[in-house]
Every structure is written in C-alpha cells, then in structure tokens.
C-alpha positions as CSV (number, residue, x, y, z in Angstrom):
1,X,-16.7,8.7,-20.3
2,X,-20.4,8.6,-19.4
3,X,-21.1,10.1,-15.7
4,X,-23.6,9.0,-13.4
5,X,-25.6,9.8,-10.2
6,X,-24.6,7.3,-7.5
7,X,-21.0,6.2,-8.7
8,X,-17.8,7.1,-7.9
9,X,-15.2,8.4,-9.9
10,X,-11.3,9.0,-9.2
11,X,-10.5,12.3,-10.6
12,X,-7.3,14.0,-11.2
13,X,-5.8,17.2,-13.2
14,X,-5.9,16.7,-17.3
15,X,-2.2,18.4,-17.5
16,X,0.9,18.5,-14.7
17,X,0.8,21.7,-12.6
18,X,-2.8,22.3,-13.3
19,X,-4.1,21.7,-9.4
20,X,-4.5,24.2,-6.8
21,X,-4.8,24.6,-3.4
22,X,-6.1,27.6,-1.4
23,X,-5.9,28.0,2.2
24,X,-7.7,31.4,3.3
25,X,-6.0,33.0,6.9
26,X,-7.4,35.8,8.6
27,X,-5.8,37.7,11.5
28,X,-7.5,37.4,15.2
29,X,-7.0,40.7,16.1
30,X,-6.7,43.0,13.1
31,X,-8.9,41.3,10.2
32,X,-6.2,40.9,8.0
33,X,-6.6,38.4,5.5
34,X,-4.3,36.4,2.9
35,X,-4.6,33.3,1.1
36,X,-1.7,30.6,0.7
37,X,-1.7,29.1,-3.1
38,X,0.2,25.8,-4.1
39,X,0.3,24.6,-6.9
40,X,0.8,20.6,-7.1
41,X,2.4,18.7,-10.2
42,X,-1.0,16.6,-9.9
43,X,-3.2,14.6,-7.4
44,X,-6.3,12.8,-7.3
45,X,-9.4,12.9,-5.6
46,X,-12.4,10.5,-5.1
47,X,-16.1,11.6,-5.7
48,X,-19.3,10.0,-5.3
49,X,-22.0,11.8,-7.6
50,X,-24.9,12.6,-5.3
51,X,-27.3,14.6,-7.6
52,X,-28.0,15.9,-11.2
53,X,-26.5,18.6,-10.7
54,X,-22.5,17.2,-9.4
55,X,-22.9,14.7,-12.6
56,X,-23.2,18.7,-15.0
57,X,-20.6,20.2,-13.0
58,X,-17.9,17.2,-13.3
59,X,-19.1,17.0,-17.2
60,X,-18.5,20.5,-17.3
61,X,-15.0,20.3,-16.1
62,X,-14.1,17.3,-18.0
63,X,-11.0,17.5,-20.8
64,X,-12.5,16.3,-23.9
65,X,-9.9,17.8,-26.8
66,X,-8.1,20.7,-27.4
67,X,-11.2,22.8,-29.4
68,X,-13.0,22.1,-25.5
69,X,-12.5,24.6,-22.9
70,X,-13.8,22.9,-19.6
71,X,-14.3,25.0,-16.6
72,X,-12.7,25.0,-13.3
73,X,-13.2,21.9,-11.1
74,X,-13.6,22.5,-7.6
75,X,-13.7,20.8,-4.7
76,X,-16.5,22.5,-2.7
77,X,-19.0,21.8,-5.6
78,X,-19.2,18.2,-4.3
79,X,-20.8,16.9,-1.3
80,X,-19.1,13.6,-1.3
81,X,-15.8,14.2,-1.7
82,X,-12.3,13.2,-0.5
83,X,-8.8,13.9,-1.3
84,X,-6.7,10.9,-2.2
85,X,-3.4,12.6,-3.0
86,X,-1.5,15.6,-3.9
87,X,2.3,15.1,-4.7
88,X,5.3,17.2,-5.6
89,X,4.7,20.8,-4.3
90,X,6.4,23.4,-7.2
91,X,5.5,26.7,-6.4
92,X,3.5,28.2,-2.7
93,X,1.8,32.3,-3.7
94,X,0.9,34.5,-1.2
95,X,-2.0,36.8,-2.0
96,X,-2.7,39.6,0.5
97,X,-6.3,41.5,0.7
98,X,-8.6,43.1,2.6
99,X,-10.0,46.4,2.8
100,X,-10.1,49.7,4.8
101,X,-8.6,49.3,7.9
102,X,-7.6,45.7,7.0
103,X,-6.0,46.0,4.1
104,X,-2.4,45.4,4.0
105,X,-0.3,48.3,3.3
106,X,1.7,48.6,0.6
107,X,4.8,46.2,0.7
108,X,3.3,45.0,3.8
109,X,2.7,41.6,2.6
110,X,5.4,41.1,0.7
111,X,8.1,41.7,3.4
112,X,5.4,39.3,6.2
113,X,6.5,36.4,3.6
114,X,10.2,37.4,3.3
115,X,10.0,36.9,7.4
116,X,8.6,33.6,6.9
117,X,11.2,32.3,4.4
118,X,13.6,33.8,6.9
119,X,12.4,32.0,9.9
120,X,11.2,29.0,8.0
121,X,15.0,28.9,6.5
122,X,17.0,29.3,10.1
123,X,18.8,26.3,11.3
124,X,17.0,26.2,14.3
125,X,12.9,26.9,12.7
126,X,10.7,25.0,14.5
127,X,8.3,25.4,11.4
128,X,7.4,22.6,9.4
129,X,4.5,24.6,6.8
130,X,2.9,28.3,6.3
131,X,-0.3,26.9,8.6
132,X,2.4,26.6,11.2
133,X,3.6,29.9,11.5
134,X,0.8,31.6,10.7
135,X,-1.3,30.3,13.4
136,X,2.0,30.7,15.8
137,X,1.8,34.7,14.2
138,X,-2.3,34.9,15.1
139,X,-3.7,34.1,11.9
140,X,-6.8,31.4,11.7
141,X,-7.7,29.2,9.6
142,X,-10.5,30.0,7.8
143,X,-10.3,26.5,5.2
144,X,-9.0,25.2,2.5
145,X,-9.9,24.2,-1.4
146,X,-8.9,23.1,-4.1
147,X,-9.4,23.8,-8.2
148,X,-8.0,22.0,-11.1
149,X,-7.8,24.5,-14.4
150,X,-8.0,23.3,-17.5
151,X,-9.4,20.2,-18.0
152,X,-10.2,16.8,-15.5
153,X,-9.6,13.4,-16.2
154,X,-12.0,10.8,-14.6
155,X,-11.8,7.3,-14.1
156,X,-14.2,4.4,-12.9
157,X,-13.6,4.3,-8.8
158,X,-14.2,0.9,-7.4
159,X,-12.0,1.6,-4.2
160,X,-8.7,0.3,-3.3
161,X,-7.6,-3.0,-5.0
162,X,-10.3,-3.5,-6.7
C-alpha cells in the first residue's frame, strides 16, 4: 500500500496480542513512579498523515513479509491521531522504577500490586481499573500511549460508512 501526506489511514496490529498500552503514574508526595502495561488482542486507530516525515514512520512500521522487520508504531509519532478501538484485554504488567530516594525497594512493588488484586477482588471494591485506585492511593497520571510491535496493517480510511 502506497502512503500519502494528507489521507487518512485505519491502522491496526499485523498479529493478535501485538498492541500495547502504557500508562506512566507518579506518586504526589514521594516521586515514585510505575507504568501500567496491557496488552490488547488488537485495536485500530485512525491517522491523518500531516507531513513527510509521519508518511516514513508509518512506512517504517508497516508489515510487508516475514524477511521484513518493521519497527515499533507508536502513537505519539503522529500529530493527527485517534484511537478507534482496543478490545479483549489479556494480560495488565506492572513495571516499577525510579531512582535514589524514589526508587521502589525491593519487593516493594510487587506486594503494592498484590494489594491491588486484593482490593480490586473484595466483594465490596469500589474499583473499576488500576487508574482508579492509583489516583484514590496518590498516584497521577502522567499519560498514556500506545505501540504496536511487529508489524502494522493499514487500510484506506474514508470514515464511518463510507
């Protein structure tokens, strides 16, 4: 498929279990920082090619056969971008860092997301997601990306029904 500057493409992960997000957290108070990882079986997102330079980088990522390797797609390398859909959540990592004084001590992190499960598990949790009780726990935001490994496939977008 030929990409060019000014149209919009539908793209999605080349191979199930290939798309991830990453939402970064960071602790008000102590600096502590972690990242929640999910992978998704698959999901799409829509991209209007602004420049030169977004029509490489989606050409770059694009699965072509198996003797191409493609490089990781991600989100933030595109100005015009939306997510369409993600479905069918399989597996949620958390990954603990920092340094110095906010760096998380060993088994530190590990038992925080026991807690979670725990509390996310209870008959009576009030949580609905990790953002939920992290925030409720002090934790910000700090955003949230995504990558697809191994290969994109693009289509044609001409918007809904079309």
């Amino acid at each position: 498929m030929k990409i060019e500057v000014g149209e919009s493409y539908a793209v999605s992960a080349q191979w199930k279990k290939s798309l991830c997000e990453i939402e970064q957290y960071k602790h008000e108070e102590t600096g502590k920082m972690l990242n929640t990882e999910v992978i998704w079986r698959n999901g799409t997102f829509i991209i209007h090619i602004e420049n030169e330079d977004e029509k490489e980088e989606l050409e770059r990522c694009m699965y072509i056969d198996d003797d191409n390797e493609p490089d990781t797609w991600d989100y933030e390398a595109f100005e015009n971008i939306e997510m369409d859909s993600t479905f069918d959540g399989c597996s949620e990592d958390w990954v603990f860092y920092g340094s110095g004084d906010k760096a998380w001590a060993e088994g530190e992190g590990e038992a925080f997301e026991e807690q979670y499960h725990e509390e996310l598990d209870a008959p009576d949790s009030e949580y609905f997601s990790a953002y939920d009780w992290l925030e409720e726990k002090g934790y910000e935001s700090l955003g949230c990306n995504y990558q697809i490994f191994r290969g994109v496939r693009v289509e044609e977008w001409r918007g809904y029904g079309e």
